[in-house]
MISESE-306266 format. One line per 5 residues: number of its first residue (from 1); their letters; for each residue x, y, z of C-alpha. Coordinates in steps of 0.001 Angstrom, whole numbers, plus 524288, in hexadecimal, padded with zeros to 5 digits. Layout:
// MISESE-306266
NUM = a = X/Y/Z ~ ...
***
This chain:
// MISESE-306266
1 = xxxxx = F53D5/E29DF/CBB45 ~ F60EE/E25C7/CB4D7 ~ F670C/E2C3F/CAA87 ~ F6462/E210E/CA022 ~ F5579/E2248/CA537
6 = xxxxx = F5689/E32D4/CA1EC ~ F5B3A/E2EA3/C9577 ~ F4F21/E2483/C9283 ~ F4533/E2FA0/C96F8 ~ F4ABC/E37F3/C8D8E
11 = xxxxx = F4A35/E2E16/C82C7 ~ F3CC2/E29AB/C86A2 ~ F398D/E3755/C837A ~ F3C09/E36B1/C7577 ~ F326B/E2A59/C7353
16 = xxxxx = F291B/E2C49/C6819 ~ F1BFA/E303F/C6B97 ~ F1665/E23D5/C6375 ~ F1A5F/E1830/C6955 ~ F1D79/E1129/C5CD4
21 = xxxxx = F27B8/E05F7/C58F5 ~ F315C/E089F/C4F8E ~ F3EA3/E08A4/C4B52 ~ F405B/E13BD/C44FF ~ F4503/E1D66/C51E3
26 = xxxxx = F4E06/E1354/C54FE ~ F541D/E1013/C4752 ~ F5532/E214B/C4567 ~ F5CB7/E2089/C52B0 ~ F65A2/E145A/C5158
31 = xxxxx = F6963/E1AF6/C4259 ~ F6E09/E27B2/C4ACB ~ F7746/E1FAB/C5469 ~ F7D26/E1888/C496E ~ F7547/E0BD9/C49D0
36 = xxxxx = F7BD1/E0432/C55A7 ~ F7085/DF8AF/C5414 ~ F7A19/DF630/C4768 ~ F86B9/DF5D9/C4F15 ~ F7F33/DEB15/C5902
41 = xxxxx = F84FF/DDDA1/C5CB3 ~ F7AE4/DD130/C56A3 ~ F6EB8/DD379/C5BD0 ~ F63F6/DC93C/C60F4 ~ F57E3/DCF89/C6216
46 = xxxxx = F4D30/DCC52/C6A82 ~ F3D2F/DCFCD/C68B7 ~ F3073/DC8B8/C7089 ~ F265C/DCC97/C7A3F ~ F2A8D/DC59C/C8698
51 = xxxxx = F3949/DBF4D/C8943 ~ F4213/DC945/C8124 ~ F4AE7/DCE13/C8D25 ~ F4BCE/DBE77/C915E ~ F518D/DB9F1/C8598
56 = xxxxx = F5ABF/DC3C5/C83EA ~ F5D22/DC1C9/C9149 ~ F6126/DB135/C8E1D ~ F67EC/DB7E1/C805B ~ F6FB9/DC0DC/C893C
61 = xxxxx = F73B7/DB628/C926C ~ F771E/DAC8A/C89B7 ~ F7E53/DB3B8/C811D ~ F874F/DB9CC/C8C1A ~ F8A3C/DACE0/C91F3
66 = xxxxx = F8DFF/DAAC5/C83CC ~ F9766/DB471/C8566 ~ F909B/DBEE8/C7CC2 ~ F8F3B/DCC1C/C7DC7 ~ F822D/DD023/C7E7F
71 = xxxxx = F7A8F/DDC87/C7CEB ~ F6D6D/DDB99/C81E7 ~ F6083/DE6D6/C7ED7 ~ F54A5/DE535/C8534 ~ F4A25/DECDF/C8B60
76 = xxxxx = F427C/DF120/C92C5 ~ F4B6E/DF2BA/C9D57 ~ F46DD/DF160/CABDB ~ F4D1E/DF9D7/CB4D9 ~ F5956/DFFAC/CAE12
81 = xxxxx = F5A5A/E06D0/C9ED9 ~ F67FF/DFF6F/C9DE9 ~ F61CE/DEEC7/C9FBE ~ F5CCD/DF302/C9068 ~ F6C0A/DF1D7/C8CFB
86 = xxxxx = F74B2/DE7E1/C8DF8 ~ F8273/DE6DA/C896F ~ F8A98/DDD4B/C8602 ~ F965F/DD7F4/C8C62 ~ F9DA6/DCA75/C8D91
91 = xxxxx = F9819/DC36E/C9851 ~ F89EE/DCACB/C9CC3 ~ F8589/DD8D1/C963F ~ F834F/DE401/C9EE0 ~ F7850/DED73/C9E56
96 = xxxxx = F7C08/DFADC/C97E3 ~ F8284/E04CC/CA09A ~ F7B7E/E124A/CA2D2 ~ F8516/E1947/C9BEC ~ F8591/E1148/C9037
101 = xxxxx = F754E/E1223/C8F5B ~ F75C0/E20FC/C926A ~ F8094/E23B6/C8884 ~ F76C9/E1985/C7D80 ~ F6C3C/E1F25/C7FFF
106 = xxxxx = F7076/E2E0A/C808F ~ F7644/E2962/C7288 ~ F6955/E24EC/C6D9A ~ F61D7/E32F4/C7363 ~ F6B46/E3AED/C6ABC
111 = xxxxx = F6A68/E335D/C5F0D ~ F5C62/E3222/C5FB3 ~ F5AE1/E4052/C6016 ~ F4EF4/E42A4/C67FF ~ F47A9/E3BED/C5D97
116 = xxxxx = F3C74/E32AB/C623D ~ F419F/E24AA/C6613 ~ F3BF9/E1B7D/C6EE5 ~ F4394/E1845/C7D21 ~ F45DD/E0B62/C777F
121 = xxxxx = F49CE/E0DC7/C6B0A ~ F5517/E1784/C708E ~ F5804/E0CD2/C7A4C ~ F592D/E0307/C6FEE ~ F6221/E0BF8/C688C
126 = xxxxx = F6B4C/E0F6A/C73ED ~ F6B7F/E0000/C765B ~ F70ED/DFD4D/C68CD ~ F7A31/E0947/C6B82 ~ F7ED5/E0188/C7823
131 = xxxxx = F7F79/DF393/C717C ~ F87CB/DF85D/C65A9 ~ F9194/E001C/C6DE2 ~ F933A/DF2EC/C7589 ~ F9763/DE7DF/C7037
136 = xxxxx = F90B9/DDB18/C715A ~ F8DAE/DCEA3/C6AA3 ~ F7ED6/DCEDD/C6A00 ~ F7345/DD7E5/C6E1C ~ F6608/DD2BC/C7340
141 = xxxxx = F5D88/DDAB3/C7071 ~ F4FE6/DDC2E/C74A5 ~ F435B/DE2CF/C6F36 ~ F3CAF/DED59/C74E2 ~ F3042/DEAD6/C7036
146 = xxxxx = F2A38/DE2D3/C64D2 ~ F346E/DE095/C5B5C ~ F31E6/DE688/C4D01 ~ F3306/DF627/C516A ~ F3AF6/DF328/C5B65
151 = xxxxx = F473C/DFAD2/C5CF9 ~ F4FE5/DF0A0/C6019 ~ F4B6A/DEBD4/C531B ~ F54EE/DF407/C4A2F ~ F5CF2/DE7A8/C4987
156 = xxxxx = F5E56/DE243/C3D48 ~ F6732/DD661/C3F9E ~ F65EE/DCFE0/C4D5B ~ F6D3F/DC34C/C5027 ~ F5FDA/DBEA3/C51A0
161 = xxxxx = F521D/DC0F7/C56DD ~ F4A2D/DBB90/C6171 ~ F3C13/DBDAE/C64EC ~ F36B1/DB936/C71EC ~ F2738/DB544/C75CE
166 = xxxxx = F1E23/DBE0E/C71A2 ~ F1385/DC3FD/C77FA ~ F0804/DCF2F/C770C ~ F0ED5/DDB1D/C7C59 ~ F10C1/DEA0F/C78C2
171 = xxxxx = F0614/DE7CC/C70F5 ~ F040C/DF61D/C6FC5 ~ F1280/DF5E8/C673E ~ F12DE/DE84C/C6227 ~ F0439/DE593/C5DB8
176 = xxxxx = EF823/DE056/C65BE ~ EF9BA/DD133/C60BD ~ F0523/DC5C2/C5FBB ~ F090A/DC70A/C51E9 ~ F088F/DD499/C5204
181 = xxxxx = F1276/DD591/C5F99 ~ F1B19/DC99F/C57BF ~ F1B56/DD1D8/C4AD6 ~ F23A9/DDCB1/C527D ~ F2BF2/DD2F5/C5A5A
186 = xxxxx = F2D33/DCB8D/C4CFB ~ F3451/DD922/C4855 ~ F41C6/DD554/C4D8C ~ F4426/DCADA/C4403 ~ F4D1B/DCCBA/C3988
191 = xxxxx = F4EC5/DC6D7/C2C42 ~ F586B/DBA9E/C2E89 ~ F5AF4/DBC0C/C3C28 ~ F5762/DB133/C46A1 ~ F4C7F/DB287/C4D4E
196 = xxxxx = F48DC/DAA70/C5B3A ~ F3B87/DAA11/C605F ~ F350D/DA676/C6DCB ~ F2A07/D9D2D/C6D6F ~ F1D7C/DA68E/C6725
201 = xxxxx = F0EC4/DA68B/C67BB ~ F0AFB/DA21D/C5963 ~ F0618/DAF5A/C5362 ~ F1469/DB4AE/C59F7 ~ F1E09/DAB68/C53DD
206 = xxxxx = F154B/DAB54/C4709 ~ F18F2/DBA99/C4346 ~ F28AC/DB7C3/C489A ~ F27C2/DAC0C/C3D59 ~ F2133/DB55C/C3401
211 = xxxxx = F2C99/DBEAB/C35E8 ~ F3772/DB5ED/C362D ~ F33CB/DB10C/C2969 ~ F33A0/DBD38/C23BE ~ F40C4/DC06C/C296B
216 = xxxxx = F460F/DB38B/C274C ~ F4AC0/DB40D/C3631 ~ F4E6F/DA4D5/C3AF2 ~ F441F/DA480/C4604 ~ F46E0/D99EC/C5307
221 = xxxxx = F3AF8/D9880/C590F ~ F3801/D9322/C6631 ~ F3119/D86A6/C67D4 ~ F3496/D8449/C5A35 ~ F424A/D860B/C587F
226 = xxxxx = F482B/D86A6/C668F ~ F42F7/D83B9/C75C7 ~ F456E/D869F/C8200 ~ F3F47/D7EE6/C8CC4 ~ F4148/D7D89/C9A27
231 = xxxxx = F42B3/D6FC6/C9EDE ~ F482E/D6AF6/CAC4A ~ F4B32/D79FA/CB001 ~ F5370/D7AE0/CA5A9 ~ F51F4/D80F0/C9778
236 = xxxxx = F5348/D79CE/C8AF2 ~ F5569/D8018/C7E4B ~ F5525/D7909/C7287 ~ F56D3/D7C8C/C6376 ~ F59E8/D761B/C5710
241 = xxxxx = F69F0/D76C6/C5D10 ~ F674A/D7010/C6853 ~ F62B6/D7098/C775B ~ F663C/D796F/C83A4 ~ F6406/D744E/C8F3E
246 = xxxxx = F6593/D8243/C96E3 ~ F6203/D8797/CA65C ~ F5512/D8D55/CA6F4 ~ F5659/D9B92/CA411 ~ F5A2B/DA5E2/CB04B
251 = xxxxx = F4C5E/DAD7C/CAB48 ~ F408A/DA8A3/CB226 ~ F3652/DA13F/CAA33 ~ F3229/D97BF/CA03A ~ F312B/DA32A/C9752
256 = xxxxx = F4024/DA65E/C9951 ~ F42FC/D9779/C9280 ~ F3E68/D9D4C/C85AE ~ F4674/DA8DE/C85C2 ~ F51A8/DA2F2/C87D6
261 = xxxxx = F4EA9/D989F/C7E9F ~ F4DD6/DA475/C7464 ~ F5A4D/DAAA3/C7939 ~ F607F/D9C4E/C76B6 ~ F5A01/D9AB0/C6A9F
266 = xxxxx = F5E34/DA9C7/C6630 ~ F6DDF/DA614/C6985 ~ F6CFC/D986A/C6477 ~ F67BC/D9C1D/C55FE ~ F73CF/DA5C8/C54F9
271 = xxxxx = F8063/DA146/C4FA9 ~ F86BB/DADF6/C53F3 ~ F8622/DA997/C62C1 ~ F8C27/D9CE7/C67E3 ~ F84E0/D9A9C/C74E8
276 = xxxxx = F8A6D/D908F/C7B6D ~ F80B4/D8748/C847E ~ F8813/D8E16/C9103 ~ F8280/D99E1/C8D51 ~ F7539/D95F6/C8B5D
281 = xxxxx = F7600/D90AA/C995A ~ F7C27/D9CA3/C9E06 ~ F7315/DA681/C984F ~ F662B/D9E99/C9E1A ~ F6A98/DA19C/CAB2C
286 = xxxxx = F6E93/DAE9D/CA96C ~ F65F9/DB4F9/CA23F ~ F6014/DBEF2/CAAB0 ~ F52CD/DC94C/CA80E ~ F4EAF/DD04C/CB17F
291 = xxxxx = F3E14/DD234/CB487 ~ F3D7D/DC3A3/CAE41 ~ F38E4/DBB1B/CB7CC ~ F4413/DC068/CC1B3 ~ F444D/DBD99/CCE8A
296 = xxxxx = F46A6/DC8D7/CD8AF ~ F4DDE/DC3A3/CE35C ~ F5293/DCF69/CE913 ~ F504F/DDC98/CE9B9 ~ F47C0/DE807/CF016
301 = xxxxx = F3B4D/DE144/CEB83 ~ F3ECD/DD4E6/CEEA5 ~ F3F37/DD91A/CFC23 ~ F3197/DDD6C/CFBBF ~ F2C5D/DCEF8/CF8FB
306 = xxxxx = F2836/DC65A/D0179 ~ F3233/DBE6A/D087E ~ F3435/DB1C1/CFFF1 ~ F2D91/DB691/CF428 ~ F3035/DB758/CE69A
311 = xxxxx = F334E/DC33B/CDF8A ~ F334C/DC287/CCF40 ~ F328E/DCC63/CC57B ~ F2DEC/DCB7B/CB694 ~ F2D0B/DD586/CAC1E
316 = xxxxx = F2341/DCEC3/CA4A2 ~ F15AB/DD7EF/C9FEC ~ F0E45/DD1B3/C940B ~ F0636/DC626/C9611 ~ F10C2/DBC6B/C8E6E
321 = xxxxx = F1A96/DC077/C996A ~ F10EC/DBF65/CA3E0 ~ F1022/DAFF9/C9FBE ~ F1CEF/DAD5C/C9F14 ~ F20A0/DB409/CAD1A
326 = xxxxx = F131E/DAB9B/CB1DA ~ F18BF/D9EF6/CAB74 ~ F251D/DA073/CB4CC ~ F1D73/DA53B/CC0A7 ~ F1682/D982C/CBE67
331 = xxxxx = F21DA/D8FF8/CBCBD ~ F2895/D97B4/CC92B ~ F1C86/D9414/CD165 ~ F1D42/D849D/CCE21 ~ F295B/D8486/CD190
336 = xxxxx = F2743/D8D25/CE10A ~ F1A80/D917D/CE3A1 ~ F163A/D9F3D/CE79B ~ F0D1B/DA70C/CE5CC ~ F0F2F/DB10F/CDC2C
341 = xxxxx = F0C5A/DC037/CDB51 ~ F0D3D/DCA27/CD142 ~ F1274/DD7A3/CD1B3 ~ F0D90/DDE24/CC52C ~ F0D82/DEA0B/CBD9A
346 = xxxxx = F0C62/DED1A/CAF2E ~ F0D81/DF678/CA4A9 ~ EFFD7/DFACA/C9D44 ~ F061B/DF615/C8F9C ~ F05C9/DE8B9/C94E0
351 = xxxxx = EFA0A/DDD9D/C95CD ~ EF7F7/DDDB7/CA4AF ~ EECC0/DD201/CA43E ~ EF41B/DCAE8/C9A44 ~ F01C0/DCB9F/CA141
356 = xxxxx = EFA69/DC990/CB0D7 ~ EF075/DBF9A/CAAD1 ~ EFDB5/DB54C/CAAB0 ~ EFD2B/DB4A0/CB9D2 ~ EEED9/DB320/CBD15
361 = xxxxx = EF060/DA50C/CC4B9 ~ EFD79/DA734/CC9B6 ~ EFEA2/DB3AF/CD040 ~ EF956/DB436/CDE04 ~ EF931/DC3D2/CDDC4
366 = xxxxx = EFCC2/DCE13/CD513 ~ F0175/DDB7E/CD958 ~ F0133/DE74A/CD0A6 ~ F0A89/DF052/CCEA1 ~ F0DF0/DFE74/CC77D
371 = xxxxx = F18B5/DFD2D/CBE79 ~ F1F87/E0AF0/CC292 ~ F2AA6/E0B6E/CB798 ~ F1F27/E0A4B/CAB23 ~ F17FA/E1578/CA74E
376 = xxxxx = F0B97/E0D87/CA4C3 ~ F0A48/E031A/CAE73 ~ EFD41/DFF00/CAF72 ~ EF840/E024F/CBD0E ~ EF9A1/DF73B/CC8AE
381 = xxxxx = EEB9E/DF735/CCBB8 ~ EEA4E/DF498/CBCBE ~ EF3B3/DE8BE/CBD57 ~ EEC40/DE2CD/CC917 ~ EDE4E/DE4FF/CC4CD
386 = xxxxx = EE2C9/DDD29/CB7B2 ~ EE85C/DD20A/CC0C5 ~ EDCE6/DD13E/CC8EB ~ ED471/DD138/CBC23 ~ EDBF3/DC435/CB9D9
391 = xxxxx = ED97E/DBE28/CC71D ~ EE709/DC1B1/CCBC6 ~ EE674/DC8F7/CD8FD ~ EECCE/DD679/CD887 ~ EEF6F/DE28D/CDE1D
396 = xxxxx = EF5C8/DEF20/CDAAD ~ F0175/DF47D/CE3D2 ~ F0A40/E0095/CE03A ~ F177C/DFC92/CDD18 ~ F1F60/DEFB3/CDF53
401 = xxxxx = F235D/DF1E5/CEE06 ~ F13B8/DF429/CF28D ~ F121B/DE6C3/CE9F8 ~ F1D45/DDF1A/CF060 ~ F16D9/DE330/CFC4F
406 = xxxxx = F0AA0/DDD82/CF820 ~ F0FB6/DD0C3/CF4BA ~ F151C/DD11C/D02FA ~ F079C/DD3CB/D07E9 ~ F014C/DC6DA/D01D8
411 = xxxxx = F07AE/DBF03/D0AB7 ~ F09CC/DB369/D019D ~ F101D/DA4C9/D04C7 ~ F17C0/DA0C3/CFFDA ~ F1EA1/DAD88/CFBB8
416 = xxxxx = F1AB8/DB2A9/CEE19 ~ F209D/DB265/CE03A ~ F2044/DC13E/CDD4E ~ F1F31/DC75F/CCEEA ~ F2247/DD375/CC9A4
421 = xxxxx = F1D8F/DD4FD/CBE37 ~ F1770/DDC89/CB289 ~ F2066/DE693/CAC37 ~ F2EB8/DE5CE/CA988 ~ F2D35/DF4E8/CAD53
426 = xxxxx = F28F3/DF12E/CBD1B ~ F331E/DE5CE/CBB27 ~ F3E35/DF043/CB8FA ~ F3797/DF6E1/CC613 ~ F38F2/DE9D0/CCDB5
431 = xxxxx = F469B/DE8C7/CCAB5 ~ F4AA8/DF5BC/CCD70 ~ F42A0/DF6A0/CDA91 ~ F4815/DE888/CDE74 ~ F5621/DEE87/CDB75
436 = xxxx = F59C8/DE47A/CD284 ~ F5D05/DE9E3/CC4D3 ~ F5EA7/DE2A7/CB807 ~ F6CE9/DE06D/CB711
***
């Protein structure tokens, strides 16, 4: 354990004993360090079910190639405390140093007094510690978790706001139905400020109107107001200023066209940034996430596949994500064909037959697995008794080496496309056991 993990032990120690969302902890702690979310540079903040880290991902790249400096907050992070933090510098940011977080955080622990605080909420706090100490020309930064109570939402001026696709998740926090999960993401928008919006089921984008009208908050809407399309291999933006005819994004997947579009749309509706079309280019092939459709082509558990195989890795665990990452397993399999198998495991807060029901038809096996770094993974016989409830053959192994070595033992030709997949918790395991940590 590393000193900056002692630290988040301790602090986990102090959560309160009813989970509940609020801002009050936070606001009582940011008043007793002197209220650095004031002392911020312009902030664009982002809110949604599925796509968040992407588009601050495209926001990040574009703006650097831009020449900005860009602080960058998002969570949850996958194998290192510090990916949460990003600071700005001319050219690319660099994650936070240990003893920059150490000395932030330790901050936040004496101010708060012993007093009960969530681990996110202190983290939040020590972030805007770190991102007014630094200077920068914008921060991105991302929700935790709904929008409304959310402690990144003590902002009460972004630059701008931008809400990605959502999707039924945490209902247990955000509400058991569509409006209801919209109403908190909805909660970020502030009176005159602009407001850009991924394409939304009907009932979705019907509360964000609702909201912006009360607010008057200009809203851009996709499909109404902006596209983003991929034609030829290429993607094409297109507003009321004109059209981009850009290289299809670094990210993996006809979902990734859409976040950047919003990321383009965010940059393009503010007068403060001049993006030039160079950068727009620039930032589509460098914008990097890791656990997003990435391919692993090297590593210790790459050398566990078969010979000629494919090794990817995806994050994804509600059943919104689950279509998107089958929508580019589909496309991937048009273009060379092989025959693809699973590696899952999955937290018990998540929908297990919603998020597996997206590959019955395209999986040729599906091999369960514990997710050792969550406290409540649901069980790997569990996972493959719900596959094979959906016609998708299964079995349960017990951990990801014993499941490589199952995939070995099928003996399939051509070699297979392999996905891991489930949990952005065993994603952060994959990437530390492969030896290839987010940069």
């Amino acid at each position: 354990m590393t000193y900056i993990d002692s630290i988040v032990a301790r602090l986990t120690a102090l959560h309160p004993k009813r989970i509940d969302l609020s801002l009050d902890r936070l606001q009582r702690l940011l008043a007793a360090l002197d209220h650095p979310e004031r002392k911020l540079p312009p902030v664009i903040h982002v809110a949604g079910t599925n796509g968040k880290g992407s588009t601050v991902a495209f926001l990040r790249a574009i703006l650097e190639a831009a020449g900005q400096r860009v602080h960058v907050y998002t969570s949850p992070h996958l194998v290192r405390f510090n990916e949460r933090f990003r600071l700005g510098a001319v050219g690319e940011g660099r994650l936070v140093g240990d003893d920059e977080l150490m000395a932030a955080l330790e901050q936040c622990e004496r101010a708060n007094a012993g007093a009960p605080i969530t681990v996110f909420e202190i983290t939040t706090a020590a972030g805007f510690l770190l991102f007014a100490q630094n200077p920068a020309d914008v921060l991105l930064l991302e929700v935790g978790l709904g929008g409304r109570l959310d402690a990144t939402n003590v902002i009460d001026d972004p630059l701008a706001t931008i809400i990605t696709r959502i999707s039924i998740d945490h209902t247990d926090f955000l509400g058991d139905s569509l409006e209801k999960i919209a109403t908190e993401k909805a909660g970020i928008l502030k009176r005159g400020v602009p407001a850009i919006v991924a394409s939304q089921a009907r009932d979705a984008l019907a509360v964000i109107e609702r909201q912006a009208a009360r607010l008057n908050a200009p809203l851009t809407i996709a499909g109404e107001d902006w596209t983003a399309t991929e034609e030829r291999g290429r993607l094409v933006y297109q507003d009321e200023a004109g059209l981009l005819d850009l290289p299809a994004p670094k990210l993996y997947g006809r979902h990734q066209f859409e976040n950047a579009g919003l990321a383009i749309s965010a940059l393009r509706a503010l007068p403060l940034f001049h993006i030039p079309p160079a950068a727009f280019e620039a930032g589509m092939v460098k914008a990097d996430w890791p656990a997003r459709l990435q391919r692993l082509s090297a590593g210790a558990l790459v050398d566990l596949v078969p010979d000629g195989s494919e090794l990817w890795l995806d994050g994804g665990h509600n059943p919104d994500g689950g279509r998107a990452i089958a929508a580019a397993l589909a496309d991937l399999e048009e273009r060379v064909s092989r025959p693809l198998v699973l590696i899952v495991g999955m937290i018990a807060s998540k929908d297990v037959d919603g998020f597996l029901r997206n590959f019955t038809g395209l999986a040729r096996r599906l091999i369960a697995v514990p997710v050792p770094s969550a406290d409540k993974g649901v069980p790997a016989d569990a996972v493959a008794d719900a596959a094979r409830a959906l016609d998708l053959p299964a079995v349960a192994r017990g951990n990801l080496t014993e499941a490589l070595d199952a995939v070995r033992k099928l003996d399939l030709d051509p070699p297979p496309r392999i996905l891991i997949t489930g949990s952005l918790y065993l994603a952060g395991d994959v990437l530390r056991e492969n030896g290839t940590l987010p940069q």
